[in-house]
KOLDO-944231 format. One line per 4 residues: for each residue x, y, z of C-alpha. Coordinates in Angstrom, 3 decimals, decimal comma. Example, Ala and Ser with C-alpha at 12.3 -4.5 7.8 and 13.67 -1.06 7.14 Angstrom:
<sites>
12,300 -4,500 7,800; 13,670 -1,060 7,140
</sites>
This chain:
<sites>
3,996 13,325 -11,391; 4,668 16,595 -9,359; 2,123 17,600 -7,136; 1,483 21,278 -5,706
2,992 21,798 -2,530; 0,888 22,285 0,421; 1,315 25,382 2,930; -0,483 25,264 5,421
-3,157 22,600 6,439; -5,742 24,491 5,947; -4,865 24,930 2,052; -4,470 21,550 2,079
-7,228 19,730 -0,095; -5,838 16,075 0,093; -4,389 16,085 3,531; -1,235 14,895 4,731
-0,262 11,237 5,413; 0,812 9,437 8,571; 4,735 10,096 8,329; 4,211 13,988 8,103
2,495 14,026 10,946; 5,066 12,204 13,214; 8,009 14,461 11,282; 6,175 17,132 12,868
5,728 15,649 16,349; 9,327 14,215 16,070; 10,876 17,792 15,322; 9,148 18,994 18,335
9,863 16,897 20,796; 13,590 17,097 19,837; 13,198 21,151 19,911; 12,465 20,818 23,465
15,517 17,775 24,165; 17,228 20,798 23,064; 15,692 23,720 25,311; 14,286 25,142 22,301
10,540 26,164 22,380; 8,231 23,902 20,019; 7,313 25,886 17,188; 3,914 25,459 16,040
3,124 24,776 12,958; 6,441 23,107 12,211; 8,232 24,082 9,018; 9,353 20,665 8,076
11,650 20,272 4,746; 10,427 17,663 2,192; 12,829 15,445 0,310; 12,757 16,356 -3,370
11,082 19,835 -2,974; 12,346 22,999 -1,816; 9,666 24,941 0,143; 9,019 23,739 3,530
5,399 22,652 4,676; 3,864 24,287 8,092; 2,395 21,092 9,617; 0,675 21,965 13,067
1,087 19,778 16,693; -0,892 19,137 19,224; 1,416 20,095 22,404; 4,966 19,506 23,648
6,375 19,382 27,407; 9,780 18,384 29,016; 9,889 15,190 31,288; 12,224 14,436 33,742
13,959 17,594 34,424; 14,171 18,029 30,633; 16,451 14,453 29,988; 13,745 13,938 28,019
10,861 15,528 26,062; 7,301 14,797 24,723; 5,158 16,038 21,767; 1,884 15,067 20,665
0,138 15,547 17,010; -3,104 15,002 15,530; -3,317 13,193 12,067; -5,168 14,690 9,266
-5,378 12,503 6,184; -7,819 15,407 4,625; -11,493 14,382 3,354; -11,155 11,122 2,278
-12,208 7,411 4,074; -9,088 7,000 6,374; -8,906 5,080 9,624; -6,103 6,976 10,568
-8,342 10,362 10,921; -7,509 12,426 14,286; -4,785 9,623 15,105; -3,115 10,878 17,670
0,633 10,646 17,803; 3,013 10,637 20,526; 6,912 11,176 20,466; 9,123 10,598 22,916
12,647 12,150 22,467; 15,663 11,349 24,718; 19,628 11,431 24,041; 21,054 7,680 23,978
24,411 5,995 23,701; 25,448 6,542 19,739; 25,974 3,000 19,187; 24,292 2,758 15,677
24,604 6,074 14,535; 22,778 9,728 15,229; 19,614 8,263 14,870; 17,123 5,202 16,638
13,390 4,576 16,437; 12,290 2,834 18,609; 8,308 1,190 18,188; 6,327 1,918 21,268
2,695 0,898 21,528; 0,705 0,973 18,670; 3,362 0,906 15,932; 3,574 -1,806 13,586
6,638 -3,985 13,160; 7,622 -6,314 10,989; 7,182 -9,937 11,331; 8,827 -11,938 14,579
12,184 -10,089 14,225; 10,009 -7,125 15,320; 12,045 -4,506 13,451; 10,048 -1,115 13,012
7,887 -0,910 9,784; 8,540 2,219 8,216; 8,782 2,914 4,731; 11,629 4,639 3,008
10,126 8,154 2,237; 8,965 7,675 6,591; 12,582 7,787 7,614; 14,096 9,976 4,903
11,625 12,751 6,058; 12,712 12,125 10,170; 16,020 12,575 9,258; 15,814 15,739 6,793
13,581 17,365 9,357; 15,927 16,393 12,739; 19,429 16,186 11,501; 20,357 19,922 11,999
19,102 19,358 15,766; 21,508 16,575 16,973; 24,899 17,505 17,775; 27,988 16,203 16,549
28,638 12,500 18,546; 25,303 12,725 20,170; 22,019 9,723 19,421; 18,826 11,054 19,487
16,259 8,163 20,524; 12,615 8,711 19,501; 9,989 6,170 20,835; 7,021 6,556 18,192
3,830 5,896 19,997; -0,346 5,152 18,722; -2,329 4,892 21,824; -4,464 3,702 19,046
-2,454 2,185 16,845; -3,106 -1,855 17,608; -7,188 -1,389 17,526; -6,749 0,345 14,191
-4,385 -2,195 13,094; -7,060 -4,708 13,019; -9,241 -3,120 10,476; -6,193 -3,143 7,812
-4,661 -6,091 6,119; -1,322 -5,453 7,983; -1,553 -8,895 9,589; -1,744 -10,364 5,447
1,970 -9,000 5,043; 3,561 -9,933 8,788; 3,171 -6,296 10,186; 1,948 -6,839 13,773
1,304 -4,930 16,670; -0,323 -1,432 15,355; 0,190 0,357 12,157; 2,327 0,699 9,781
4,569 4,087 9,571; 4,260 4,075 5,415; 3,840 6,303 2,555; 5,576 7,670 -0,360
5,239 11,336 -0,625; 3,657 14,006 2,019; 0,259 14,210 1,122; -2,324 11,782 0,695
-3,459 10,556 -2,480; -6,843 8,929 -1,754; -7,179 5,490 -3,981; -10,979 6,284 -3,800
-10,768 9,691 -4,674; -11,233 11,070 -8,466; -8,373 13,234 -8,652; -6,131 10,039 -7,861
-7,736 8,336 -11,281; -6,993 11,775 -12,592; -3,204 11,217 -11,284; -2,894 7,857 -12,902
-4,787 9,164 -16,228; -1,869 11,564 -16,348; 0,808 9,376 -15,732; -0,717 6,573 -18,153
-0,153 9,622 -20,717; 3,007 10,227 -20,042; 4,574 6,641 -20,479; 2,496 5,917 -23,615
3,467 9,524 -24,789; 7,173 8,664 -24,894; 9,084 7,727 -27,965; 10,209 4,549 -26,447
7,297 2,770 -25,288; 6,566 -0,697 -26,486; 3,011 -0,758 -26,104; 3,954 -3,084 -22,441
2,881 -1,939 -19,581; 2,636 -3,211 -15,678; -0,575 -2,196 -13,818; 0,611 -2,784 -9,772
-2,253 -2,228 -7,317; -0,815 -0,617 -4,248; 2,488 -0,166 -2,735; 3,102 -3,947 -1,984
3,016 -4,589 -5,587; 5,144 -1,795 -6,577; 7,488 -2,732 -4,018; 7,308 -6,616 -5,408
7,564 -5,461 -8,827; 10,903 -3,055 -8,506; 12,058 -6,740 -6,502; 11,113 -8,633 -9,675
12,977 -6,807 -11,999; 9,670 -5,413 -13,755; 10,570 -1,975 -13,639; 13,834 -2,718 -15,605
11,814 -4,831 -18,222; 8,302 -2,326 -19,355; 6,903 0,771 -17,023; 4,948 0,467 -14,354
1,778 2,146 -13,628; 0,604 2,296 -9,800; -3,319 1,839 -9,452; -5,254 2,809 -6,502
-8,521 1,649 -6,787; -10,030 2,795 -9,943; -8,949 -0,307 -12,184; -12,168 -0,607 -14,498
-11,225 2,712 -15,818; -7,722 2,948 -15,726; -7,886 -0,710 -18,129; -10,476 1,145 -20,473
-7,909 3,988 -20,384; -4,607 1,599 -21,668; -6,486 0,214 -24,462; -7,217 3,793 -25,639
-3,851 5,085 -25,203; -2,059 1,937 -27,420; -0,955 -0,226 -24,819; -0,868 -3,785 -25,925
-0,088 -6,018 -23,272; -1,046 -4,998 -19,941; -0,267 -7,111 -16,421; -2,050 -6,716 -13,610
0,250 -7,424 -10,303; -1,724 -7,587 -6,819; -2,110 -9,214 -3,692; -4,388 -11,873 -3,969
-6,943 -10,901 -1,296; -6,841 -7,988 -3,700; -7,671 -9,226 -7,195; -10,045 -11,384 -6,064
-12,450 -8,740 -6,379; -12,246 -8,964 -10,032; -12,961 -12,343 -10,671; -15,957 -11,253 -9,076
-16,276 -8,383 -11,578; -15,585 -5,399 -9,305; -13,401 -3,145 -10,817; -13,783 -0,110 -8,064
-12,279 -2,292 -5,553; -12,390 0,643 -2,518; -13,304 -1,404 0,675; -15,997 1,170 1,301
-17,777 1,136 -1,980; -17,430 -2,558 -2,899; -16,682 -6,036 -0,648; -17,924 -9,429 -2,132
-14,336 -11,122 -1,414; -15,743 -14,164 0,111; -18,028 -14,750 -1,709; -16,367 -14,482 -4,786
-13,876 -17,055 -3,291; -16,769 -19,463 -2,317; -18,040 -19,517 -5,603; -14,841 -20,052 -7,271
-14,110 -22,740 -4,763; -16,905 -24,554 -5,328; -16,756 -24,587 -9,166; -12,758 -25,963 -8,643
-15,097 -28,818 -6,424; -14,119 -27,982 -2,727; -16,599 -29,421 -0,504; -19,677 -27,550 0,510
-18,880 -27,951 4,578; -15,405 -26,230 3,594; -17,333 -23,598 1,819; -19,706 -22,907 4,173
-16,524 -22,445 6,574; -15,042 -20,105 4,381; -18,559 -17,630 3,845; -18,527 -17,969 7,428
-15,099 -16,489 8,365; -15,038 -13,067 10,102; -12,706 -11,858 7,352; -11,115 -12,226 3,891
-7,338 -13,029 5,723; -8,797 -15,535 8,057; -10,609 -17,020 4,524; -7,236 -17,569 3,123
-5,813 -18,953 6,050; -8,721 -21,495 6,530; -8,597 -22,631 2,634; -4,523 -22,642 3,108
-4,621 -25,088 6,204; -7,419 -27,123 4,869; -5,427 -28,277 1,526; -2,602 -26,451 -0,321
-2,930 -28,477 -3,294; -6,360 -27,009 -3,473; -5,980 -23,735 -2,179; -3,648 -23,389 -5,071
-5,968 -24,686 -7,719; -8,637 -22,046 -6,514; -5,813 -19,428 -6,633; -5,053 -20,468 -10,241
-8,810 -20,346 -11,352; -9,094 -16,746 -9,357; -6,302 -15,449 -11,451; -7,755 -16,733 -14,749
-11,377 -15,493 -13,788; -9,100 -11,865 -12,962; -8,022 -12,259 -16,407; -11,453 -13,324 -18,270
-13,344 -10,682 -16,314; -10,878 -7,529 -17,442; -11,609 -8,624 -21,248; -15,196 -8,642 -20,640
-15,461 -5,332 -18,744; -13,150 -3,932 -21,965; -15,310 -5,101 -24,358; -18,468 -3,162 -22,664
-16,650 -0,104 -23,888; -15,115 -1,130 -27,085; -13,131 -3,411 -29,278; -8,962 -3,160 -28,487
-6,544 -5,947 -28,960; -4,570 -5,472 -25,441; -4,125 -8,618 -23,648; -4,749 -8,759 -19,697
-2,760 -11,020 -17,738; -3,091 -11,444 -14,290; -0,325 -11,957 -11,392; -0,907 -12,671 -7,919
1,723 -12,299 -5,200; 0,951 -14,074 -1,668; 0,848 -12,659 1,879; 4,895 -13,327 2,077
5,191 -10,939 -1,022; 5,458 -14,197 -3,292; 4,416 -14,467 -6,743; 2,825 -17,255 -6,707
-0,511 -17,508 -9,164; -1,098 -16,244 -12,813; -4,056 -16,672 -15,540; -2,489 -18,054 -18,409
-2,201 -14,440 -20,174; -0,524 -13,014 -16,788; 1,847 -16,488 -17,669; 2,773 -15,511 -21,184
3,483 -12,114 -19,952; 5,722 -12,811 -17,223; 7,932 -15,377 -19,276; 8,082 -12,214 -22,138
9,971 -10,340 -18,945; 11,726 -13,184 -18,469; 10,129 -14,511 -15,422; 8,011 -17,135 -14,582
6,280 -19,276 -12,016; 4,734 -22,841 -11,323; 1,162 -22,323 -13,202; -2,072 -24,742 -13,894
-3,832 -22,374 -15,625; -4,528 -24,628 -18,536; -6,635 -27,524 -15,678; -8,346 -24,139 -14,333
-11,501 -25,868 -15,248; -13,469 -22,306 -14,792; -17,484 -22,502 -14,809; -18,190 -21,016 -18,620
-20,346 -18,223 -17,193; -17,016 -16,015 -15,753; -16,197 -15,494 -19,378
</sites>
């Protein structure tokens, strides 16, 4: 789906995410490297579109005689819940030995990276947008070196489930397209209504569909193979509505991919799953854990837990054999609870399966729909779905 193309940031009604904003502080910090004056806003050049978008900094200053140069910039994800809100960003620009090409970022403080190896975390659409926006400003043989700093970056960090997916240290420099696309937000159910139309519009859909919650399960799902084998449909957080939506528009077998720490919300029969509006994680998982029979001192550990990743990771260390059983009873109550929030809203013969990827991006759990669906894709994991044993009141 196109979106309109914002001009300035005060026409802008969604706001503009995290990698826009260091573009912009990146572009002016290498302005001055150069001897150039800053402009402000920056005119910075999207991929895939052809009009540039005026993104404003903060300030910009040589150091060190001008070998190197500074630039600062204030995030502004628009209206919306976002932690990253007046963020501010810091970019250090120098010239370095070209040793892996015209380009290095480097992580300073504050910016996540990825696991032990401690390679940047950046997503694709991140670093295609640095280097649209600073190629023309590096000369032939010459590295430009950026160091990409949050002064805030690790304290935020800790309120986000980076740690769930091995991103330490700060944030994570993500996103897919320049401006934010709240998962809270009624215009982005309004996105994904439109896009649902579209794929069961065309003359070659086959009533399958795969429902991925967030950009770790569209990432796992491309991985997978899924995207070759039905379409895929990203969902913020507006899932009730968007399943109500796929049985009206024909779809016939719909799978919902998520992280675990996720989905679990719907076994507890919250389908607006924004952290804001709607928690109940661990207590969903107590109750399912003590239906699968964990003891009640391991449950009480669990409810007691300061959040839902140090929940898992207690459950996880106490047994795996049973942390896996409550897994495969969380996915089947994900599966039972979609068919009974559909049938408060009508009578449609899609089928809901349910697949649940681990904190290592692993697939790793399914209800036995979500099992049936995968093998029909041609893929398939270790299940128990069938000794679930769930408690007869999640149907």
């Amino acid at each position: 789906m196109q979106f309109g193309i914002t001009q300035s940031l005060t026409d802008a009604f969604q706001g503009l995410t995290l990698p826009v904003w260091v573009a912009a502080a990146a572009r002016a910090a290498t302005q001055v490297l150069c001897g150039q004056t800053a402009e402000n806003p920056q005119s910075l050049q999207i991929p895939g579109r052809d009009q540039p978008l005026k993104v404003p900094i903060q300030s910009s200053a040589p150091l060190l005689a001008g070998e190197q140069a500074l630039a600062i910039s204030r995030c502004d994800p628009g209206p919306g819940l976002d932690l990253t809100r007046d963020l501010e960003i810091w970019i250090q620009a120098r010239w370095a030995q070209p040793e892996t090409g015209w380009l290095e970022i480097v992580p300073g403080e504050g910016l996540g990276r990825q696991g032990s190896a401690g390679d940047l975390c950046a997503s694709d659409f991140a670093r295609r947008l640095l280097e649209a926006n600073l190629r023309d400003l590096v000369p032939p043989g010459r590295c430009l070196q950026l160091e990409v700093v949050f002064p805030l970056g690790r304290e935020l960090a800790q309120r986000t489930s980076n740690a769930a997916f091995g991103v330490v240290d700060g944030l994570a420099l993500i996103g897919t397209q320049a401006e934010v696309q709240s998962s809270a937000s009624p215009d982005q159910l309004r996105a994904s209504l439109d896009a649902l139309q579209a794929i069961a519009g065309a003359a070659d859909f086959g009533g399958a569909l795969t429902l991925v919650i967030g950009e770790n399960g569209l990432d796992l799902a491309h991985q997978l193979g899924l995207a070759d084998q039905q379409p895929l449909l990203k969902a913020g957080n507006w899932i009730g509505p968007l399943l109500v939506a796929s049985a009206e528009a024909g779809v016939s077998n719909l799978l919902l991919l998520g992280y675990h720490g996720k989905l679990v919300k719907l076994a507890g029969g919250i389908f607006h799953t924004h952290h804001h509006l709607a928690d109940g994680r661990l207590e969903v998982l107590a109750a399912i854990a003590l239906q699968q029979g964990l003891g009640v001192d391991l449950i009480k550990e669990l409810l007691g837990c300061a959040s839902m990743e140090s929940a898992l990771q207690e459950l996880q260390k106490n047994d795996c054999a049973e942390a896996d059983r409550v897994w495969q009873a969380i996915a089947q109550a994900v599966e039972l609870r979609s068919e009974a929030y559909l049938k408060r809203y009508g009578s449609w013969p899609m089928r809901v399966g349910a697949a649940l990827f681990d904190r290592q991006r692993q697939l790793r759990w399914t209800g036995l729909t979500g099992h049936s669906l995968l093998a029909r894709c041609g893929l398939g994991i270790h299940s128990e779905g069938e000794e679930a044993g769930l408690d007869p009141s999640l149907r």
